[in-house]
matplotlib code that plots the C-alpha trace (Angstrom):
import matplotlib.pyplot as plt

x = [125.9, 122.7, 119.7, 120.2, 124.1, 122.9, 120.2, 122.7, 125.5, 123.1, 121.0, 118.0, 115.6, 115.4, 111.8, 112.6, 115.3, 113.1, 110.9, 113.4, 114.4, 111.2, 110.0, 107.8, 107.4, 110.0, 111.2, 113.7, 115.7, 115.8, 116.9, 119.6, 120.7, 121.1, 123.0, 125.7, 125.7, 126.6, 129.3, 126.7, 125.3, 122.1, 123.0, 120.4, 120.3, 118.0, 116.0, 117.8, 121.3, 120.8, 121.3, 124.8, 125.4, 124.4, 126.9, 129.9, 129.4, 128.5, 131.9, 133.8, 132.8, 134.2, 137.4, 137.7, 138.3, 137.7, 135.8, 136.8, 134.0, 134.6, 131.9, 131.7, 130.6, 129.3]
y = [248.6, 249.5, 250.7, 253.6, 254.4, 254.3, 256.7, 259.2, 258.8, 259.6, 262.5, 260.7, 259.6, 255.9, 255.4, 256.8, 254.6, 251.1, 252.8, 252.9, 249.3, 247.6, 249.3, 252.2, 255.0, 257.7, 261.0, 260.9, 263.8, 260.9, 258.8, 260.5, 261.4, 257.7, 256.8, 259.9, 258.8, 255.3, 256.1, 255.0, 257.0, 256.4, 255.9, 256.6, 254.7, 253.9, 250.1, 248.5, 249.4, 247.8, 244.2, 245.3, 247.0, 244.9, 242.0, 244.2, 244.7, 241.3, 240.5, 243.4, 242.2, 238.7, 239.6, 242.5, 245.0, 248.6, 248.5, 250.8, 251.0, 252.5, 253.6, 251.4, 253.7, 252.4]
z = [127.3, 129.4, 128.5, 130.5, 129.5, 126.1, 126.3, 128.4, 126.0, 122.6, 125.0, 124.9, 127.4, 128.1, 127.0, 123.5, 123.1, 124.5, 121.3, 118.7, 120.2, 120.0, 116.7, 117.9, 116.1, 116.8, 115.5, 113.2, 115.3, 117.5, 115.6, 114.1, 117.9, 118.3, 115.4, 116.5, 120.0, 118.7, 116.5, 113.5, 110.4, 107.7, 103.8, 101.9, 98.5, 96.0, 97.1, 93.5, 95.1, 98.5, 98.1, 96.0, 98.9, 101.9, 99.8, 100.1, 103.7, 104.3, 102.5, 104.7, 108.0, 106.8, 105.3, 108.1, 105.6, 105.0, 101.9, 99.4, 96.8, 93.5, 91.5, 88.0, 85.4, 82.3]

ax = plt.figure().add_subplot(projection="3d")
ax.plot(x, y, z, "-o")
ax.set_aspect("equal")
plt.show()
């Protein structure tokens, strides 16, 4: 999708966007506008979950599946 389709569709301007893109700093309003207008959303998790968690997607997008993830508690 253009640059510019992409802005239009998430209500942001174009320059913001080429920001976001290339690293620039941005608002996180912004942001957030982005990720709805993309169908997308942020987890938040602690840094000593994330590779656990960056696995089972990694394994998802492979198998195709929706991954179901069930706490282990113990």
């Amino acid at each position: 999708m253009p640059i510019d389709q992409a802005a239009r569709a998430c209500g942001v301007s174009v320059g913001m966007l080429s920001k976001l893109e290339n690293g620039k700093g941005v608002n996180l309003e912004h942001v957030l506008r982005v990720l709805d207008g993309l169908g997308l959303t942020m987890l938040v998790v602690p840094k000593a979950h994330s590779a656990w968690l960056e696995q089972a997607s990694a394994h998802a997008a492979k198998t195709g599946d929706e991954a179901v993830w069930e706490p282990h508690h113990g």
